[in-house]
Each structure stands twice: as structure tokens, then as C-alpha cells.
C-alpha positions in Angstrom: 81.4 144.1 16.6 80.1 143.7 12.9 83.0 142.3 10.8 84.5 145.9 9.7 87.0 145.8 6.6 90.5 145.6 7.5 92.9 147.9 5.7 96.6 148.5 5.8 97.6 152.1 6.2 100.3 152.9 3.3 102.2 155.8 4.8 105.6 153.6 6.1 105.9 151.5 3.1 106.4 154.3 0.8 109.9 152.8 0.3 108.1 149.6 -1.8 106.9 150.2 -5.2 102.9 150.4 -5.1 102.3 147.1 -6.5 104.7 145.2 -3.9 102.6 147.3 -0.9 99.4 145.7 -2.7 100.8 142.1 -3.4 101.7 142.1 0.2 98.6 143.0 2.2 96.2 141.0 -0.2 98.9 137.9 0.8 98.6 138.3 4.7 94.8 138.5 4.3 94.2 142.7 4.5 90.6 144.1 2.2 92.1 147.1 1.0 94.4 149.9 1.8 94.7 153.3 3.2 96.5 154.9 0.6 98.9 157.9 1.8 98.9 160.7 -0.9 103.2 160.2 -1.6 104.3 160.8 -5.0 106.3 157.0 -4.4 102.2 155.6 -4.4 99.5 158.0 -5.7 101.1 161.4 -6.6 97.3 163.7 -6.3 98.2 166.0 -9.3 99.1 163.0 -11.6 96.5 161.2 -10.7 93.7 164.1 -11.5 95.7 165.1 -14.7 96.6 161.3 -15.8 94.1 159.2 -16.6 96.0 156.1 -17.7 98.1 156.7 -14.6 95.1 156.6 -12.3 93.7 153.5 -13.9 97.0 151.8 -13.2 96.2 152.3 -9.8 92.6 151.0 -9.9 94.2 148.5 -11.8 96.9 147.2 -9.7 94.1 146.6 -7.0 91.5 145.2 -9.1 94.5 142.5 -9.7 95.1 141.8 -6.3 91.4 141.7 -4.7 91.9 145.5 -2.5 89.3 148.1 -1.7 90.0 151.6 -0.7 87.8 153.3 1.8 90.1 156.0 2.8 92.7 158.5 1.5 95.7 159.9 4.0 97.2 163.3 3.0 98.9 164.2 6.5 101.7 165.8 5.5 100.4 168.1 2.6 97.4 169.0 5.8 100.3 169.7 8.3 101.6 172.4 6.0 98.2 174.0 6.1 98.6 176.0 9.4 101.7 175.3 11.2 103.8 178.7 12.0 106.6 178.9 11.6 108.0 177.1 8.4 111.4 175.5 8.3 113.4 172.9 6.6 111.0 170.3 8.5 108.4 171.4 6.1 110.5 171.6 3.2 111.2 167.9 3.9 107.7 166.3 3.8 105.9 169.2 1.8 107.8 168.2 -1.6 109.0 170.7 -3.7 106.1 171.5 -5.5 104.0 172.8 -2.3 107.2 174.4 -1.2 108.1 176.4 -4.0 110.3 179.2 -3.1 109.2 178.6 0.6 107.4 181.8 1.1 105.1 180.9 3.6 102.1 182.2 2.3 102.6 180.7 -0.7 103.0 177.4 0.8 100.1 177.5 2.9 98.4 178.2 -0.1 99.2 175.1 -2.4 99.2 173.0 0.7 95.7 173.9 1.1 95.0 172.9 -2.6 96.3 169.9 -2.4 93.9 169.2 0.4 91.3 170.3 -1.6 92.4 168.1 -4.5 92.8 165.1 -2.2 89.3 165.5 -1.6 88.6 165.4 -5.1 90.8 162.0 -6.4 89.0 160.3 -3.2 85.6 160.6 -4.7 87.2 159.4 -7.8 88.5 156.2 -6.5 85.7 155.2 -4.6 86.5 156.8 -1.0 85.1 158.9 1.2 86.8 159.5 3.8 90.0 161.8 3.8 92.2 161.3 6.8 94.9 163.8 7.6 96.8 166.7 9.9 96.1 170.5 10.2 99.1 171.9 11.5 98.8 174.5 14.1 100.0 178.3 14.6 99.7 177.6 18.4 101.7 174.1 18.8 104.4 176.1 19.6 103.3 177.4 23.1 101.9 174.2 24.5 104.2 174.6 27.5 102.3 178.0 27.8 105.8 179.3 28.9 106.7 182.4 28.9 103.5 183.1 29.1 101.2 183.5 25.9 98.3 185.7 26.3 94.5 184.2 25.8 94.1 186.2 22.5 97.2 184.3 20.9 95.5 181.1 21.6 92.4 182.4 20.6 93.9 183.8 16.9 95.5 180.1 16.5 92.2 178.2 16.7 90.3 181.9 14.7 93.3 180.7 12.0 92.5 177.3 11.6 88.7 177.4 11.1 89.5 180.6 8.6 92.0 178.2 6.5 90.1 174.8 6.8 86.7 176.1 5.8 87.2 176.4 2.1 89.1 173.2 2.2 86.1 171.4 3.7 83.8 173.4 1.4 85.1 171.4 -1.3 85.0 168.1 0.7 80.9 169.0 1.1 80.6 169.6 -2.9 83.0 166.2 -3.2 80.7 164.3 -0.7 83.9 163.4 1.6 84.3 163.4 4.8 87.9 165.0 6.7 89.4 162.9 9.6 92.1 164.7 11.5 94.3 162.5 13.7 94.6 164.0 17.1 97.9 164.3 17.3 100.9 166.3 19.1 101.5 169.4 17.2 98.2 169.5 15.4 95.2 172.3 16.5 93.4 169.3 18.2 96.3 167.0 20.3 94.1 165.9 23.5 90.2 165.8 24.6 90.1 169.3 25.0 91.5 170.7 22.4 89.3 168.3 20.3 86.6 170.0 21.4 87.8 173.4 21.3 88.3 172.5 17.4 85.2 171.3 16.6 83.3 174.5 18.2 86.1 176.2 16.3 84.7 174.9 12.8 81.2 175.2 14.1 80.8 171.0 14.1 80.6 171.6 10.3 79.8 167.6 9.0 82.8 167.3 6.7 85.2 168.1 9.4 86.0 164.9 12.3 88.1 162.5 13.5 90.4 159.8 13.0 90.4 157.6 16.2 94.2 156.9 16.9 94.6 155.4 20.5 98.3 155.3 20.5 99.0 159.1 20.6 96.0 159.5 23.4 97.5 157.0 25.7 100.8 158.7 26.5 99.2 161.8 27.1 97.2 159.8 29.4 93.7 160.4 27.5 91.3 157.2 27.7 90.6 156.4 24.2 87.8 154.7 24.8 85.6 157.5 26.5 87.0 159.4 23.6 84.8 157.2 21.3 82.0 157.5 23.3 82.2 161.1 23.9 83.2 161.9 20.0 80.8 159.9 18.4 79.1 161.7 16.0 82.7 162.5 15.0 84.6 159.3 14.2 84.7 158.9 10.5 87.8 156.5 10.5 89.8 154.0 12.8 93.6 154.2 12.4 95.1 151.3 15.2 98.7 151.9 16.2 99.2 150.7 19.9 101.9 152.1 22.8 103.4 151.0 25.8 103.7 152.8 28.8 106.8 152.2 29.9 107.5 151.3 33.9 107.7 154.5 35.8 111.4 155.0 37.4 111.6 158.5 37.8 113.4 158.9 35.0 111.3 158.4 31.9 108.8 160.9 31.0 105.7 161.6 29.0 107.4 163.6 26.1 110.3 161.2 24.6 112.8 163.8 26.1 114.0 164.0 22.3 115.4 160.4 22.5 115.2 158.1 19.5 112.3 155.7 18.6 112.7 152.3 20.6 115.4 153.9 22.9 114.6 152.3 26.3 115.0 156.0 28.3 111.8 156.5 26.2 108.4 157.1 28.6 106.6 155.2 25.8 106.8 153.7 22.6 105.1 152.7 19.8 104.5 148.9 18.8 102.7 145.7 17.0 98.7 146.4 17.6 98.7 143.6 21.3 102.0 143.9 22.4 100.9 147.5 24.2 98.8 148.8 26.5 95.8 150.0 24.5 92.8 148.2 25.1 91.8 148.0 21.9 88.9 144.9 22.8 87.2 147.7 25.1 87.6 150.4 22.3 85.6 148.0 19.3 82.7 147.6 21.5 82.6 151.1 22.4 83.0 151.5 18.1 80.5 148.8 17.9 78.2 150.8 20.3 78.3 154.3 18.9 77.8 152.2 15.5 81.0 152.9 13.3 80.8 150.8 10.4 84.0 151.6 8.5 87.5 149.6 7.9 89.9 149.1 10.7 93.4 150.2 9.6 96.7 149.3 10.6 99.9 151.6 11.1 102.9 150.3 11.5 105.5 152.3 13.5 107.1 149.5 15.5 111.0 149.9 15.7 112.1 146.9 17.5 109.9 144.4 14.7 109.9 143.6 11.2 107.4 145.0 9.3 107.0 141.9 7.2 105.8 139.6 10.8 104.5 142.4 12.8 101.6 143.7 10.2 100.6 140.1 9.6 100.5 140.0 13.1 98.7 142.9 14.1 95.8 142.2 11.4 95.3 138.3 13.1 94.8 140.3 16.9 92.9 142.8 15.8 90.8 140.3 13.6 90.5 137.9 16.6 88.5 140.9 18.5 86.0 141.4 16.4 82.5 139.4 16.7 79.0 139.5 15.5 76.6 141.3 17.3 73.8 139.6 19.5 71.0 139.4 17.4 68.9 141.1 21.0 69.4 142.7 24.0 70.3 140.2 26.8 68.0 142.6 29.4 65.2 141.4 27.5 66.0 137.9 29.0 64.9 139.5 32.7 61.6 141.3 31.5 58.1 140.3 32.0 56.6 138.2 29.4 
């Protein structure tokens, strides 16, 4: 695979002022960041209102040698479609999108701050957006009691109708939108990723952020996923997960247990310590010719953040490789 830029996604470090996040990944050897939209970080309306306060973000960069290639803005996009609304919302929406929590109201200004993502990414450079859309229909994924086709139908009608004019202004931006297939989003496995895409008529602002990790305890292959969604991969999150030995006992779901509990069916850890086989997925990247940064999200409970992103950048580094310069079938053709 061509030497891709490797970037740290931002989203569970939110806890570290900005500039430590920076000093840190430029130390361990990352080019840039995926900067999540938290107010802790990059706060979107500042940032468009603020123009000292944006330039001390370009600044703080600049300082330490980082690149940005991609925005996140998953929880402000979560907001965007998911029915009903409850103190869940409330807790990652922030109290400006929340308001007085009427919920058209906050679908509204959750929609505009997509929309305004959109715009501070052109404005720093990026052009990629990566995010969630919620979903009216997450609710009856055990399809029990039984949910009629039209209801399923109206969730995926109600997506396109509310991410349309969000991805209009990603068009006038020049910025792409990369959802992460994910439980309790409009597109969680292969099928519903499809189903999503005819939903939005394959409109080019709308596609995909390839996270294997959520695929792989649903039993999805994420590498025919790369294959099969080329056209659609605008950006590479890597998280990995490992399957855990089947007992009997432990199942697909979590069965509400906490992170790194060992009843879990699966968990998430360091990029190599899982199951993911993430050397097979960059050639299949390499094939279908992505050519944007390789992020790293951290979610592993059981290891320090401080050894186990490090760690994860040197794996994932150690997989990627030049191309051949030709195709070794020529080698076995007539001269």
C-alpha cells in the first residue's frame, strides 16, 4: 500500500487540553489528527465566529508539524434522526443543540451544526467530514413485536429527507460526509449500507467511514466490505475487536455488560491485539485505490492510552508497503 498519512482520531482524549493531544501525537510519530467537533478541542460555532480562536488552532498545529485531513462530528450527526430523544441526547448534544429539548427543535440545530461542520472543514484544510446519522428505525432492530414494512420504509424516507440539505451544503463546501456504520445508526451492517445509499440516491457527498471493529462482531467481513463499497470509502477509521471464545454463554450484543468485562462476546482493543485482519483490509484499500490518512481510535479498556496509541500507529505503520512498480502476471506473458 502507498504510504497513507497516519492520523490520531481526537474523540477519547477530549479530557486533554488541545495542545497536550497535539504535543502528544506529533511525539509518538502521528502526521496529523482527526479532530472531533467537542467544545473541549474545536467548538464549530466559535471557530466560524472567532477568527483569532480558529488561528490558535491552525496555530497550535503549525507548532507541532500536524495535518488535518478530516473533521469528526458524530455526536452533533447522531442527533439528526434518532427517535425518540432522551437524557442520552441531552448528554452528548450539549446544551446549545438541546435547547429546551423539543425534539424538532433539536433535530433542527443538530442538523446545522452538521452543516456548519462542513463549512469550518473547508476552512481548515479538510475535506472529509466523518460522522453518525441517528436513526428513527434503530429501535426495532429485533423487529419484535412486529413492525410493519412501511415503518421501516418511513425511517430510511426520513433520513434521506433530513440529510439531503445537510449534504447540499457539503456539495457547495466541496466536502465529502463519511458515516461510520455503526449500531444504532440508519446504516449498521452490509445491508443496510446499501439500503442507505439507494436511500440518498448514491448522491457523491454522502459515504463511508471504513471501521472494521463494529463489522466484525456482527460477523460482517470488512474486507469484502471495501471491495464491495468502493466508490464509497472516503475515510479509514482503525479500531480493532476480539471475538471472544464461544462458551455458550457470551453473545454478540454485550448483554449490557460493561466495557472489558470478560462475559463480553467481544471487545474492543490496541489496533493487532484483535482479530481484524487489518494487513488483508490495506491491500484491498490499496486495490480499490484509497489514498487518504489512516486513523487511529482508541477505545481499549484494559490499556493505557499513553503505550497503546503509540503502539497501534508502529503495527499499523509496519503494514503498509510500496506498491510494485508492475504487475507480476506480466512476468508469465509472451515477449
Amino acid at each position: 500500500m502507498a504510504l497513507h498519512p497516519m492520523t490520531l482520531f481526537t474523540a477519547q482524549w477530549a479530557d486533554l487540553p488541545f495542545e497536550e493531544v497535539v504535543r502528544l501525537a506529533a511525539e509518538w510519530g502521528f502526521d496529523g489528527l482527526e479532530i472531533a467537533c467537542k467544545t473541549q478541542h474545536l467548538d464549530v460555532d466559535r471557530a466560524l465566529e472567532d477568527d483569532a480562536y480558529l488561528q490558535s488552532r491552525r496555530d497550535i498545529l503549525e507548532r507541532h508539524g500536524l495535518k488535518v485531513w478530516a473533521l469528526s462530528n458524530h455526536a452533533q450527526g447522531q442527533l439528526v434522526c434518532d427517535d425518540p430523544l432522551d437524557f442520552r441526547h441531552r448528554a452528548i448534544g450539549g446544551s446549545r443543540t438541546w435547547g429546551d429539548g423539543d425534539p424538532d427543535g433539536v433535530h433542527e440545530r443538530a442538523a446545522e451544526q452538521m452543516k456548519r461542520t462542513a463549512i469550518l472543514a473547508r476552512r481548515l484544510g479538510a475535506d472529509v467530514v466523518t460522522g453518525f446519522t441517528g436513526s428513527k428505525i434503530w429501535r426495532y432492530v429485533a423487529m419484535y413485536p412486529p413492525v410493519p414494512e412501511e415503518v421501516i420504509d418511513d425511517g430510511y424516507a426520513d433520513f434521506a429527507a433530513r440529510w439531503n440539505p445537510i449534504m447540499d451544503v457539503f456539495d457547495a463546501e466541496g466536502v465529502r460526509f463519511a458515516l461510520e456504520v455503526h449500531p444504532s445508526e440508519i446504516a449498521y451492517d452490509y445491508w443496510t449500507t446499501m439500503r442507505t445509499l439507494e436511500a440518498i440516491d448514491r448522491r457523491d457527498a454522502f459515504g463511508l467511514n471504513w471501521d472494521p471493529s463494529h463489522m466484525l462482531w456482527q460477523d460482517v467481513d470488512p474486507v469484502n466490505f471495501i471491495l464491495d463499497f468502493a466508490d464509497r470509502i472516503y475515510h479509514v477509521d482503525c479500531k480493532d475487536t476480539r471475538i471472544r471464545r464461544r462458551d455458550g454463554r457470551v453473545g454478540r450484543l454485550g448483554s449490557h455488560l460493561p466495557w472489558g468485562s470478560p462475559r463480553r462476546g467481544w471487545d474492543f482493543v490496541s489496533a493487532g491485539h484483535g482479530d481484524v485482519p487489518f494487513g488483508d483490509a490495506f491491500r484491498a484499500l490499496e486495490a480499490i485505490g484509497y489514498t487518504g490518512p489512516i486513523s487511529i481510535e482508541w477505545e481499549d479498556s484494559r490499556m493505557n492510552r499513553l503505550q497503546g496509541a503509540p503502539a497501534a500507529l508502529a503495527h499499523l505503520r509496519s503494514l503498509l508497503f510500496e506498491p510494485a512498480p508492475g504487475r507480476f502476471d506480466s512476468a508469465f506473458t509472451q515477449d
